[in-house]
Each structure stands twice: as structure tokens, then as C-alpha cells.
MARKOLLO-789387 format. One record per residue (C-alpha): residue in one letter; chain; y, z, x. Coordinates in steps of 0.5 Angstrom, whole numbers, plus 500, padded with zeros to 3 digits. Layout:
REM MARKOLLO-789387
<drenza r="a" c="A" Y="Y" Z="Z" X="X"/>
...
This chain:
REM MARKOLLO-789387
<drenza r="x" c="A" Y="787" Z="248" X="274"/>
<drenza r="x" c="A" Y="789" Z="252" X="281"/>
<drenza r="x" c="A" Y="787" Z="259" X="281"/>
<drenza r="x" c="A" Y="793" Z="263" X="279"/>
<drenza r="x" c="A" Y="794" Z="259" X="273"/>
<drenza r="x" c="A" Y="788" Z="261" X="272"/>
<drenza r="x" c="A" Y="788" Z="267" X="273"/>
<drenza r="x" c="A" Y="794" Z="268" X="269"/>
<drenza r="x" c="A" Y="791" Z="266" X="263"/>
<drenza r="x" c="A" Y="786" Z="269" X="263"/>
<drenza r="x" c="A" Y="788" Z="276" X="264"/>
<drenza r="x" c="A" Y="793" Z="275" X="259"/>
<drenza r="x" c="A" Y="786" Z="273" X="255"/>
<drenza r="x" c="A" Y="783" Z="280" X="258"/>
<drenza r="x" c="A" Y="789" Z="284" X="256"/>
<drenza r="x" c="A" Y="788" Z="282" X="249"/>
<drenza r="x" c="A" Y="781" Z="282" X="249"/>
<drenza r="x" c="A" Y="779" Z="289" X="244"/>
<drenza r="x" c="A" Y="784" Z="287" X="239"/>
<drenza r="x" c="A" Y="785" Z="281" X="241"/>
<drenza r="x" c="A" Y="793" Z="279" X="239"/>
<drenza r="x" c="A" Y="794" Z="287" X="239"/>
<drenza r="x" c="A" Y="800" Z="288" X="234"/>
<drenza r="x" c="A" Y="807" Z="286" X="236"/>
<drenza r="x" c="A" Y="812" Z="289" X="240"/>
<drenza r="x" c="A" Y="817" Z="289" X="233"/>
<drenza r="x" c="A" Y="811" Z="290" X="228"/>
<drenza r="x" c="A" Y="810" Z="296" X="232"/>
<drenza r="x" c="A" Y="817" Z="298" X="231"/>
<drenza r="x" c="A" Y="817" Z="297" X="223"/>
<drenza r="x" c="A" Y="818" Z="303" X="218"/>
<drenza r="x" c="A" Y="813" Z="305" X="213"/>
<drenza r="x" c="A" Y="817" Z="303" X="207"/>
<drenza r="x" c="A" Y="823" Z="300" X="205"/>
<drenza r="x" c="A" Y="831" Z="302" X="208"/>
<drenza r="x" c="A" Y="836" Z="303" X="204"/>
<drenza r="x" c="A" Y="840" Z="297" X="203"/>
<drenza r="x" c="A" Y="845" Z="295" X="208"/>
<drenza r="x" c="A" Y="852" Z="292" X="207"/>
<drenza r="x" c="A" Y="853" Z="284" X="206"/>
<drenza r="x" c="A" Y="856" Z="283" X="212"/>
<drenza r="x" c="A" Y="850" Z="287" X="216"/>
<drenza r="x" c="A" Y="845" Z="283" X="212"/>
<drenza r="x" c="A" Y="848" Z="276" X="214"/>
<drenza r="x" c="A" Y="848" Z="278" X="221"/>
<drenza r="x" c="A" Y="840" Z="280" X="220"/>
<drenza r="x" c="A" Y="838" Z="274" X="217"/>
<drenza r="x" c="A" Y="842" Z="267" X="218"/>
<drenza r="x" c="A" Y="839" Z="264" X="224"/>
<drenza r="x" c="A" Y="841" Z="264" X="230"/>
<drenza r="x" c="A" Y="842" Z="258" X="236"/>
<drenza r="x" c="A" Y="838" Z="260" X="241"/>
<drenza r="x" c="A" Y="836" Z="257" X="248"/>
<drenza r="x" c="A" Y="830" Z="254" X="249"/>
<drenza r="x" c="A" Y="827" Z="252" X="256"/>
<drenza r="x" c="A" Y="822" Z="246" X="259"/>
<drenza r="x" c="A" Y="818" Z="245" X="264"/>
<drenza r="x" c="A" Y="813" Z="238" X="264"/>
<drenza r="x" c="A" Y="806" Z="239" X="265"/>
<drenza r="x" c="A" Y="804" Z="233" X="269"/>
<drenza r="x" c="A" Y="796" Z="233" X="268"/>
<drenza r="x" c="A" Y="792" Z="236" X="263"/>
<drenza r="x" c="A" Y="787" Z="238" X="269"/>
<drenza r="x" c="A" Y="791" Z="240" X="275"/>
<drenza r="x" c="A" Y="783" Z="239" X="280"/>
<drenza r="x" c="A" Y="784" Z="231" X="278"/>
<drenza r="x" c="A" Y="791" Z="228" X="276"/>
<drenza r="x" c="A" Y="787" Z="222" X="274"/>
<drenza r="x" c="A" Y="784" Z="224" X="269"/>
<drenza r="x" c="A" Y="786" Z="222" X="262"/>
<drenza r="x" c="A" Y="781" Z="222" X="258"/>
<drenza r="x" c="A" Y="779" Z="228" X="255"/>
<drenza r="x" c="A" Y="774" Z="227" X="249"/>
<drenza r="x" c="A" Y="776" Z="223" X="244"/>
<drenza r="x" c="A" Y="782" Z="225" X="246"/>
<drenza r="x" c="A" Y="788" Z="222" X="252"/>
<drenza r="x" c="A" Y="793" Z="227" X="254"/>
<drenza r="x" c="A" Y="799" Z="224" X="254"/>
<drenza r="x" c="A" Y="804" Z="229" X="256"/>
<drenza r="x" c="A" Y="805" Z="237" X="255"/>
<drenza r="x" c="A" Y="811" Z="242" X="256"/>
<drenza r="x" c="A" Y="811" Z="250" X="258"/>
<drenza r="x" c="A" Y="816" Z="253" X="254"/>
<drenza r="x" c="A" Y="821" Z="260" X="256"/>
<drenza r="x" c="A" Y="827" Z="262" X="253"/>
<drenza r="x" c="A" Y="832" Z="267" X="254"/>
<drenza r="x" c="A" Y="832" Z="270" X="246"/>
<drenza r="x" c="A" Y="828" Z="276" X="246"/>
<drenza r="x" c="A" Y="825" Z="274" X="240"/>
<drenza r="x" c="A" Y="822" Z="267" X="242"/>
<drenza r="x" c="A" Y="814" Z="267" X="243"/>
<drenza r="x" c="A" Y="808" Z="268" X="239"/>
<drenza r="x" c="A" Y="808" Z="261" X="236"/>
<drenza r="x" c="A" Y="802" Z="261" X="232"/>
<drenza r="x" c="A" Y="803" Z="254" X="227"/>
<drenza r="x" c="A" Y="807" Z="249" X="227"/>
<drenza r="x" c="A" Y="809" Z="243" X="222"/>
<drenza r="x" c="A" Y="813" Z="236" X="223"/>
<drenza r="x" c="A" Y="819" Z="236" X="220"/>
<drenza r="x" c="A" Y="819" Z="226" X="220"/>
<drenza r="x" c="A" Y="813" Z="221" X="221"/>
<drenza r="x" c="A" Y="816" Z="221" X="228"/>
<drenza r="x" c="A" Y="814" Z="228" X="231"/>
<drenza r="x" c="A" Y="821" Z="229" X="232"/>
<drenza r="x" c="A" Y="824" Z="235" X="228"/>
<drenza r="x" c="A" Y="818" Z="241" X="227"/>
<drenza r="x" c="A" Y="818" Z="247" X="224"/>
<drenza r="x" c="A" Y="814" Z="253" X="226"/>
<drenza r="x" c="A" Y="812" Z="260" X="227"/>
<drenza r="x" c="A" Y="811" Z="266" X="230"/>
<drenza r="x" c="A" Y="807" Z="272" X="228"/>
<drenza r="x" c="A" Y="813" Z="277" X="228"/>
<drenza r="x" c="A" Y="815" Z="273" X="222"/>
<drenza r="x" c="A" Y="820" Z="269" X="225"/>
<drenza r="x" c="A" Y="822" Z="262" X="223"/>
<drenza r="x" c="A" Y="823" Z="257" X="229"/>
<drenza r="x" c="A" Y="826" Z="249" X="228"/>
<drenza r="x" c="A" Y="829" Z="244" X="232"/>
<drenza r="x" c="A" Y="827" Z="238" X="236"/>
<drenza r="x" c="A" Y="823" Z="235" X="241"/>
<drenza r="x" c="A" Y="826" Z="229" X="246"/>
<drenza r="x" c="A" Y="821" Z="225" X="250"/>
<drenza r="x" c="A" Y="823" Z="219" X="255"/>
<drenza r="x" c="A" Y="818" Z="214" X="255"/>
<drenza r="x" c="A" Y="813" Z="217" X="250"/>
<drenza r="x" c="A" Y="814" Z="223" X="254"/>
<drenza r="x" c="A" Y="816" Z="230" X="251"/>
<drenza r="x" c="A" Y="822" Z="232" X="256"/>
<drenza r="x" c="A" Y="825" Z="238" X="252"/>
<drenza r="x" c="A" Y="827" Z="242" X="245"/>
<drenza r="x" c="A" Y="833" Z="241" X="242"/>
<drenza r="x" c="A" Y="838" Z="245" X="237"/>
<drenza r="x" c="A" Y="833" Z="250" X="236"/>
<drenza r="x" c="A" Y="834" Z="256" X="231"/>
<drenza r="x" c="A" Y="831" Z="262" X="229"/>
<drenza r="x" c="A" Y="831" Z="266" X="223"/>
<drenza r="x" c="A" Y="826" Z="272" X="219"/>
<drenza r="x" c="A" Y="823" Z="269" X="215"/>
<drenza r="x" c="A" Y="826" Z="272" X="208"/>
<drenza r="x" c="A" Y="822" Z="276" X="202"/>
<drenza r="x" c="A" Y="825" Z="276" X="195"/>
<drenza r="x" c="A" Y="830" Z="280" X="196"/>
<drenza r="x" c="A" Y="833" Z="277" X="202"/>
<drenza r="x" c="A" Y="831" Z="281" X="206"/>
<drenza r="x" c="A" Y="827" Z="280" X="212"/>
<drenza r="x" c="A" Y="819" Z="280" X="210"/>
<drenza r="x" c="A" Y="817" Z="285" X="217"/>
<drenza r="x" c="A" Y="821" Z="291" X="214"/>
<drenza r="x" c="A" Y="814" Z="292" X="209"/>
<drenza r="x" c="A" Y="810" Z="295" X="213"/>
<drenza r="x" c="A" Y="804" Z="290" X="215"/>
<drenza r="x" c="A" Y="808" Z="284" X="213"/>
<drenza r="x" c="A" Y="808" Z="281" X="221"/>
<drenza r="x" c="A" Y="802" Z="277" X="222"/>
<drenza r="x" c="A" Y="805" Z="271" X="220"/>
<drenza r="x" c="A" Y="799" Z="266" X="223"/>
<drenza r="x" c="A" Y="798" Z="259" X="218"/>
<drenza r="x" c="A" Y="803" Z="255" X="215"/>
<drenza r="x" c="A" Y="802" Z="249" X="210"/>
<drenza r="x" c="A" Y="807" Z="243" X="207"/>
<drenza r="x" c="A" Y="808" Z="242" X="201"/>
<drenza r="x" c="A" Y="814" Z="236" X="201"/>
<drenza r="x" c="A" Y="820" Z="241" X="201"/>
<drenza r="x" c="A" Y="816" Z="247" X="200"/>
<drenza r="x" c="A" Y="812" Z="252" X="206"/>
<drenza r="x" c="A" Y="806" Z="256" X="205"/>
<drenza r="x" c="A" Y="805" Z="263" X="211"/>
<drenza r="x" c="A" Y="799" Z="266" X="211"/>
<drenza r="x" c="A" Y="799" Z="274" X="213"/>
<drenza r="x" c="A" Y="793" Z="275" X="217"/>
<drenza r="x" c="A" Y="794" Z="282" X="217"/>
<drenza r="x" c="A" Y="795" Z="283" X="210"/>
<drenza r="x" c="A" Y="791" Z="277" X="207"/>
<drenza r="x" c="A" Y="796" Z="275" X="203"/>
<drenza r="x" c="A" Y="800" Z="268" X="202"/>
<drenza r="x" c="A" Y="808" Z="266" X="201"/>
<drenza r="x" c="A" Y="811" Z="261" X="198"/>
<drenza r="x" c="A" Y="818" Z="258" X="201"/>
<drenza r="x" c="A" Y="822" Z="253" X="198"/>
<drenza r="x" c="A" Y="826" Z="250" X="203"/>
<drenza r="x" c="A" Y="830" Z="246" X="198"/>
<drenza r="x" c="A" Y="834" Z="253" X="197"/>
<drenza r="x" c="A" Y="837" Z="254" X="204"/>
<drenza r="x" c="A" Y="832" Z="251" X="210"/>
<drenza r="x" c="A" Y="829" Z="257" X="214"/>
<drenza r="x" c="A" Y="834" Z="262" X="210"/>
<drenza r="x" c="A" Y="829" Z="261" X="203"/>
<drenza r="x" c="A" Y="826" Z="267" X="200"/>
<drenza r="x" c="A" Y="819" Z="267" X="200"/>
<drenza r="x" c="A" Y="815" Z="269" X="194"/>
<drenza r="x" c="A" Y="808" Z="272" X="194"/>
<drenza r="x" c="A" Y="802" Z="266" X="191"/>
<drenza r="x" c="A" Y="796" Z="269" X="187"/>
<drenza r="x" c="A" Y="790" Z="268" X="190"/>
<drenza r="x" c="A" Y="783" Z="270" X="190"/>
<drenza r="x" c="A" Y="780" Z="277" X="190"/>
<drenza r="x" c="A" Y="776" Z="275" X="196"/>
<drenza r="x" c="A" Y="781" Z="273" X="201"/>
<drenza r="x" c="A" Y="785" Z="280" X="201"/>
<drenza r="x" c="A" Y="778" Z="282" X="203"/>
<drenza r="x" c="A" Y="778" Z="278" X="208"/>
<drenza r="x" c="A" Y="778" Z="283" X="215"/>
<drenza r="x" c="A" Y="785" Z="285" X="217"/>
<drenza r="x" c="A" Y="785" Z="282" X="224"/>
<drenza r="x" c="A" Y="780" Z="277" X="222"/>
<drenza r="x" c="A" Y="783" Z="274" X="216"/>
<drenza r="x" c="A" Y="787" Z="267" X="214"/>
<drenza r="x" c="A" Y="789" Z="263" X="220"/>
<drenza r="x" c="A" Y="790" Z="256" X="217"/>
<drenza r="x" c="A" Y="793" Z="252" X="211"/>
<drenza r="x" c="A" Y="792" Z="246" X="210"/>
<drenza r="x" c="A" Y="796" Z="243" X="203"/>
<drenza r="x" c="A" Y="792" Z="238" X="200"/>
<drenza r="x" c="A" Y="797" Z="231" X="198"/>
<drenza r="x" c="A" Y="797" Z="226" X="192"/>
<drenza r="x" c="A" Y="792" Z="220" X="195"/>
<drenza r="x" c="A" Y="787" Z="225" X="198"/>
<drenza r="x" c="A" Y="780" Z="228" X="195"/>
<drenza r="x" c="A" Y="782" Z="235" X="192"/>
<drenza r="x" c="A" Y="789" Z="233" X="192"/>
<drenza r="x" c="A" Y="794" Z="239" X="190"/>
<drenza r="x" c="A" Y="790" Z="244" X="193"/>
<drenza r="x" c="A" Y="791" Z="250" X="198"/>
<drenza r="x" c="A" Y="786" Z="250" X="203"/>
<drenza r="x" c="A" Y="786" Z="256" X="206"/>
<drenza r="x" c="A" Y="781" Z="258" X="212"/>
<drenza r="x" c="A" Y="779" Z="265" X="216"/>
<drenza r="x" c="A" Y="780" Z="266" X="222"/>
<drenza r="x" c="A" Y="773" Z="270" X="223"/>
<drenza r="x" c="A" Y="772" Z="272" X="216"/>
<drenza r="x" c="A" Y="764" Z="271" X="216"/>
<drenza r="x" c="A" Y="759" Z="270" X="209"/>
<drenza r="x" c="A" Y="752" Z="272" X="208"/>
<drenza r="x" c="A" Y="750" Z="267" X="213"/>
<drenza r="x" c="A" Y="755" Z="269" X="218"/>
<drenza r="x" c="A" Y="759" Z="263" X="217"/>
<drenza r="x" c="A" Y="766" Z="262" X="217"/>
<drenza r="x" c="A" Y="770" Z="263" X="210"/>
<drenza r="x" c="A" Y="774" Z="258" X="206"/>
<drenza r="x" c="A" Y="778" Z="258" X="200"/>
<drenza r="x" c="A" Y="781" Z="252" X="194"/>
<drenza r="x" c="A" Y="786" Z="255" X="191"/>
<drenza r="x" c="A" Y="790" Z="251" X="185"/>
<drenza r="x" c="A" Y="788" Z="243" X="185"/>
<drenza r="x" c="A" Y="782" Z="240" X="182"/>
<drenza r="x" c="A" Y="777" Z="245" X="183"/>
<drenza r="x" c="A" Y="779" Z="252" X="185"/>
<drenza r="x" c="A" Y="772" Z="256" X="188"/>
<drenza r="x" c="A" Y="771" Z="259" X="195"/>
<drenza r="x" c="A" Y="766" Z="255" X="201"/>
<drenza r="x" c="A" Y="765" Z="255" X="209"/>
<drenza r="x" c="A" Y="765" Z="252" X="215"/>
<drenza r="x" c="A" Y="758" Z="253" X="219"/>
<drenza r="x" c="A" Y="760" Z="257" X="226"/>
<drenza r="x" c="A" Y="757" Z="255" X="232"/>
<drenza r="x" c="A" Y="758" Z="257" X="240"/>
<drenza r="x" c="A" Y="762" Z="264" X="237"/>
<drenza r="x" c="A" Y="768" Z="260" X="236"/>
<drenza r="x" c="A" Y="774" Z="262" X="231"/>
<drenza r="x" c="A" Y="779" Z="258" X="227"/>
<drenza r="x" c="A" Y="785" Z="258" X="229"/>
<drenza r="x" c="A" Y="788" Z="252" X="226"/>
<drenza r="x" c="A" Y="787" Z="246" X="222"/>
<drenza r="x" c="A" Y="790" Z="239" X="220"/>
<drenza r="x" c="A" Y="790" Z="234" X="215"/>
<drenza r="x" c="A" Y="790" Z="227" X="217"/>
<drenza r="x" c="A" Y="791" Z="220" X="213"/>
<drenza r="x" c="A" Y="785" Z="218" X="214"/>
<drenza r="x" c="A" Y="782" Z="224" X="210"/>
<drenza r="x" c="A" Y="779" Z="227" X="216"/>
<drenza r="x" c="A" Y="780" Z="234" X="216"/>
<drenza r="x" c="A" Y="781" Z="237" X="225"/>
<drenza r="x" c="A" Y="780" Z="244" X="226"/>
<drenza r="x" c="A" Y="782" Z="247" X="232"/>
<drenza r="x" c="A" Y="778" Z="253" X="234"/>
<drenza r="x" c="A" Y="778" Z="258" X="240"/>
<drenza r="x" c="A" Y="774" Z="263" X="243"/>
<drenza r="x" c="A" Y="774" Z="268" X="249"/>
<drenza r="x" c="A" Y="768" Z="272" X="253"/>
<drenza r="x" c="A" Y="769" Z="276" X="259"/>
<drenza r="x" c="A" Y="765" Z="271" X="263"/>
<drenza r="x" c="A" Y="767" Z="264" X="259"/>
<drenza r="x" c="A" Y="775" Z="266" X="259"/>
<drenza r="x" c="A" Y="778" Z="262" X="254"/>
<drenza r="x" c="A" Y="776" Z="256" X="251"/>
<drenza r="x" c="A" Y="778" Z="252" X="246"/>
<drenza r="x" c="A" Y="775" Z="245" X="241"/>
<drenza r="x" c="A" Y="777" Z="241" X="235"/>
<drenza r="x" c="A" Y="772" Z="240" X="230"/>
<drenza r="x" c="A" Y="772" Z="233" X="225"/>
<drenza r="x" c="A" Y="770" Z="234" X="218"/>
<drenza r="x" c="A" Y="770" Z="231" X="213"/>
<drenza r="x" c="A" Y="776" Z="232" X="206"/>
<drenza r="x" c="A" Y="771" Z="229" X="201"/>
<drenza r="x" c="A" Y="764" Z="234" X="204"/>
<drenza r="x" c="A" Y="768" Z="240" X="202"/>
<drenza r="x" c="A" Y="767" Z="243" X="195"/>
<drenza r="x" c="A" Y="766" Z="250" X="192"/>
<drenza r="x" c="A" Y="760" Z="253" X="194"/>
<drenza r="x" c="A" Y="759" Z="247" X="200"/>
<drenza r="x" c="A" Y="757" Z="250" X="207"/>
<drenza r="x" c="A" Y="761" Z="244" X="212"/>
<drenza r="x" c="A" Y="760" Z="242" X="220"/>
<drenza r="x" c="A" Y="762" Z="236" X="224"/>
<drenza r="x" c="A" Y="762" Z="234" X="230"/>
<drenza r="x" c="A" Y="767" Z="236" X="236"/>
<drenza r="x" c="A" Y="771" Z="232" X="239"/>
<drenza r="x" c="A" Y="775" Z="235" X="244"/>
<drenza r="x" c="A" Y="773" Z="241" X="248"/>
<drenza r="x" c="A" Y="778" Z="245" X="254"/>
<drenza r="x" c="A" Y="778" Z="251" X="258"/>
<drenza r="x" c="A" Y="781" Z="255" X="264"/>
<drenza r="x" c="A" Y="780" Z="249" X="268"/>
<drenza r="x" c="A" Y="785" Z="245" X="264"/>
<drenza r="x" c="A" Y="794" Z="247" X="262"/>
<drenza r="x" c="A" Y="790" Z="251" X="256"/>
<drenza r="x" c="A" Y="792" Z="258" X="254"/>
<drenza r="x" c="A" Y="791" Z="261" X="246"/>
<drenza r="x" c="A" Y="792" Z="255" X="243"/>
<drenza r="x" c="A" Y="793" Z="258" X="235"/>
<drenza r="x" c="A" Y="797" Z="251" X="232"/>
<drenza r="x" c="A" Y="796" Z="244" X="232"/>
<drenza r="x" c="A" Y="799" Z="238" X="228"/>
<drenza r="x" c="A" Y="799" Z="230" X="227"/>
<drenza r="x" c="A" Y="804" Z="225" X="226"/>
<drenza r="x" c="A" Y="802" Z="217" X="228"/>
<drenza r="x" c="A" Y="807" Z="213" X="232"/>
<drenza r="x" c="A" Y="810" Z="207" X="232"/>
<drenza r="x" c="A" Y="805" Z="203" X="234"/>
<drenza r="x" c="A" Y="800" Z="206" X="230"/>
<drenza r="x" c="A" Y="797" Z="211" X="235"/>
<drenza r="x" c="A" Y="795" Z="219" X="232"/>
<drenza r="x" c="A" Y="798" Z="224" X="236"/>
<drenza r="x" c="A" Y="796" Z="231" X="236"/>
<drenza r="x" c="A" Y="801" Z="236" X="238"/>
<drenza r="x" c="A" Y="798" Z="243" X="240"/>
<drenza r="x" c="A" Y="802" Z="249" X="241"/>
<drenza r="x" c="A" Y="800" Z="256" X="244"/>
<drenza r="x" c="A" Y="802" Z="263" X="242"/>
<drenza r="x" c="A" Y="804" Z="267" X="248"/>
<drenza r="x" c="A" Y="802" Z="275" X="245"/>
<drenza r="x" c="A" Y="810" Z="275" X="248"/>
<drenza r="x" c="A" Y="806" Z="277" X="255"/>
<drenza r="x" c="A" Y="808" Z="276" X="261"/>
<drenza r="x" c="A" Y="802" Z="274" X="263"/>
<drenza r="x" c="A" Y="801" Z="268" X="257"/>
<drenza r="x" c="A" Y="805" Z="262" X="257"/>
<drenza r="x" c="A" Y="808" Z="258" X="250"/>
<drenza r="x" c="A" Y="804" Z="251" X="252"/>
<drenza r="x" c="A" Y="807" Z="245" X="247"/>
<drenza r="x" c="A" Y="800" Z="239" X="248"/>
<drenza r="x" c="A" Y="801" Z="232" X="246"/>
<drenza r="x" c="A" Y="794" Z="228" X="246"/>
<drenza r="x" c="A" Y="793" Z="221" X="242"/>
<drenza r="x" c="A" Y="787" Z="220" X="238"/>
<drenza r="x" c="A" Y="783" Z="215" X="241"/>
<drenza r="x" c="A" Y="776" Z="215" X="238"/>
């Protein structure tokens, strides 16, 4: 990578350093309890999403010291976009799901508990540009927008059930139910039933992946919930089975002081975890991990091997989402997203990569 890039991601990692992704400028804002109600007229004005502007930029190579490389592990880089756009409210993108089996249509989020849809377009396999994008709140019970409870923002995981979505709060460590069959990103959410352990969870420390389990899987019908560094006695990462087969708690083994920032569930049964860390003398990296669906149980210790690894070097920043779609052709396609801590100095950075091992 050139120097400035570099340096721009990492002094935008260095600024978030001590609370790592400090608390967000609209969180900040947040009233200690609910307002009054407010007129219908305001209400819709509040909550109906909006069409918003989205700009990109293509990243031509993924290591800018040598544009010929392609290959990066088990992963060949296909293409990659930085994304800006003049709505005040676009960044902090911390997970995203696909909407079709063709990458196309995707749905994410940002931690200001924020909705973000649309569609990416590509020219010869290539992500070229974001189509109608819209933004809404994300929606409690009462229709109201989940921010206006004090806490209620970390939005940082996300997980597909068919027509319905679940968000992980971080900040409070507890999980909402969205039917989307009830008005796309304008349903309201419902709190889900966990266990006891997962509020325990550190508050900026706590759920950053979920994962739905579907029919055809091991544990099919089970929510996996994972911690971002929620560590067990053994200084392993904590993880959660809630609803399905066998309902309980298990970890993920933490090696080289990596967190998890994401996880995705592909076809195969393979379960990806994307994971990130940042010292003052590394910057950031970031890795995906490969394990095994069928090795998880309650009360199992899990690892697996890397398969991708990445740092400063390369067009990387705080990559917090990642999901798969397979193509055509067969080819499994990983898209990466990052989250921007809506600074200046940080980019939203949209990866593509193929899996070809």
C-alpha cells in the first residue's frame, strides 16, 4: 500500500485505540429515557427510509506494492470499491447479508442502529457501483427508532432466517427479532430470550456475529451467537447456541490476540470467521478462520486453520462484515465490508474475493 493510505488507516485505528470504536456521535446525542410521543406526521418523517446517495471508487489491486498479485491465501481478489456518500448518516457499516443468490441485492447495518439496502452492480464480474440505496432506523416495538433508549446503538451482527433478521447489540448484549415480511427495513423489532450469560458479556466486548443456522445443516435452527472478546476461563472466545437441537454455550480457541468481528455460514458446512486485531506497533490486521459446523457443540472448544491473512500493506481498514454468495459458475464469493467509525480519517472499503482452496 502507499504510505498515505496507510497511514490514514492506521491513525484512524490509533484514534479508536483505547475504546476501540468509541461511542458514536448519535449515540452520544441519545436521551437518558424515552421522549414524549411525537405527532404521526413527525413519526413517518423519523422513521420511512429515505433514498440516499452512495458513491464509488474501484480498487484496482488489493496489494497496491505489486498490482500483479492476485492471490491471497486461499483467497483470489476479484475486485473492491471505497465507498462515500453525502448522507450524513452513512458509515459505521458493521454487517451485511445478501439479499439473492446473485451477490446482488444486500442488506446491512451500521452501529448507529441504522438500516442500509440496495444493490451492487458489476461489469464483467467487477463491482462497479451501489444502486438505489435506502436508509432507515431500525425500528423498536413501538415504531420508534431503537437509538431513542439509552444504549440501544451498538448494532454490530446481523443473521438471516428467510424473511426475518436478527441484530446483535453489543453495547447492551442483547438481541432483536425483525420480520421483514412486515414492512422490509420499516418492521419493528422484538427483543429474543437469551441466556443469562450472554448479557454478561463485556459491554464493548460483547455479541459482534450471528450466524442462523439453516435446514439441511448440523444444529439446524440455531442462532449462533458469537463475542467479540467475551473470554472464558481459558481465555477463549465465548459463543452461544440459542433455540435448534442443542441449546448451551461453547468457544472458539483465540490465538495471536485476534477478536471476531464476523462470521459466515457457507453451503458446505464450513463455518468462516473473520477476525481482526490492532497494536500500536502491528496496526491492523485482520484473518479468516475455517471451521467446521459439525465440530461445534455445547461445551466444545473449536479452532481451525486460516485461510486468508491481511494488513496495512494491503486496501484494508476495520473490516466488522463479511458474507458469501456462489456465482454462476460455481465460484464462492466472499464480500468484506468495513466500518468507518464515521471518521475522517477511515474509509468504508466493499472486498469481493473468490475462494479457491
Amino acid at each position: 500500500m502507499s504510505t498515505q493510505p496507510s497511514r490514514r488507516s492506521f491513525l484512524g485505528h490509533a484514534a479508536a485505540g483505547f475504546s476501540i470504536l468509541a461511542i458514536p456521535r448519535l449515540a452520544r446525542a441519545q436521551p437518558a429515557s424515552e421522549p414524549a410521543p411525537r405527532p404521526a406526521q413527525v413519526e413517518h418523517a423519523v422513521t420511512a427510509p429515505v433514498s440516499i446517495e452512495v458513491n464509488a471508487r474501484q480498487i484496482p489491486s488489493f496489494e497496491p506494492r505489486d498490482r500483479s498479485h492476485v492471490r491471497f491465501g486461499s483467497l483470489e481478489y476479484r475486485s473492491g470499491l471505497v465507498l462515500t456518500s453525502p448522507h450524513r448518516g452513512f458509515g459505521g457499516l458493521s454487517a451485511l447479508r445478501f439479499l439473492d443468490t446473485k451477490g446482488e441485492r444486500f442488506l446491512a447495518l451500521s452501529d448507529q442502529g441504522s438500516w442500509f439496502t440496495g444493490s451492487i452492480r458489476y461489469a464483467s464480474g467487477k463491482m462497479v457501483a451501489l444502486d438505489d440505496v435506502e436508509a432507515a432506523p431500525m425500528l423498536n416495538g413501538e415504531g420508534r427508532p431503537i437509538t431513542e433508549t439509552r444504549y440501544w446503538y451498538d448494532t454490530e451482527s446481523l443473521a438471516r432466517d428467510g424473511n426475518v433478521f436478527y441484530v446483535g447489540l453489543e453495547r447492551v448484549n442483547q438481541i432483536m427479532r425483525f420480520d421483514f415480511a412486515k414492512g422490509g427495513i420499516g418492521a419493528r423489532g422484538e427483543v429474543v430470550p437469551t441466556p443469562a450469560a450472554i448479557r454478561k458479556l463485556p459491554s464493548n466486548k460483547g455479541l459482534e456475529a450471528l450466524i442462523f443456522v439453516p435446514k439441511g445443516q448440523p444444529l439446524a435452527g440455531t442462532l449462533i451467537a458469537f463475542s467479540e472478546r467475551g473470554l472464558d476461563a481459558d481465555g477463549n472466545l465465548m459463543a452461544f447456541l440459542i433455540g435448534g437441537p442443542r441449546p448451551g454455550q461453547f468457544s472458539v480457541r483465540r490465538t495471536d490476540k485476534f477478536d471476531i468481528s464476523d462470521a459466515v455460514l457457507l453451503p458446505s458446512g464450513e463455518l468462516l470467521i473473520l477476525e481482526r486485531k490492532f497494536s500500536w506497533f502491528t496496526g491492523v490486521n485482520i484473518r479468516i478462520r475455517s471451521i467446521p459446523l459439525k465440530s461445534i457443540a455445547p461445551g466444545a472448544v473449536v479452532d481451525g486453520p486460516a485461510l486468508f491473512a491481511a494488513d496495512l500493506g494491503h486496501e484494508i481498514d476495520n473490516m466488522e462484515g463479511i458474507d458469501a454468495h456462489v456465482t454462476a459458475e460455481g465460484e464462492t464469493v466472499l464480500t468484506l465490508v468495513s466500518d468507518d467509525n464515521f471518521s475522517l480519517l477511515q474509509r468504508t472499503l466493499l472486498l469481493q474475493f473468490t475462494l479457491v482452496e
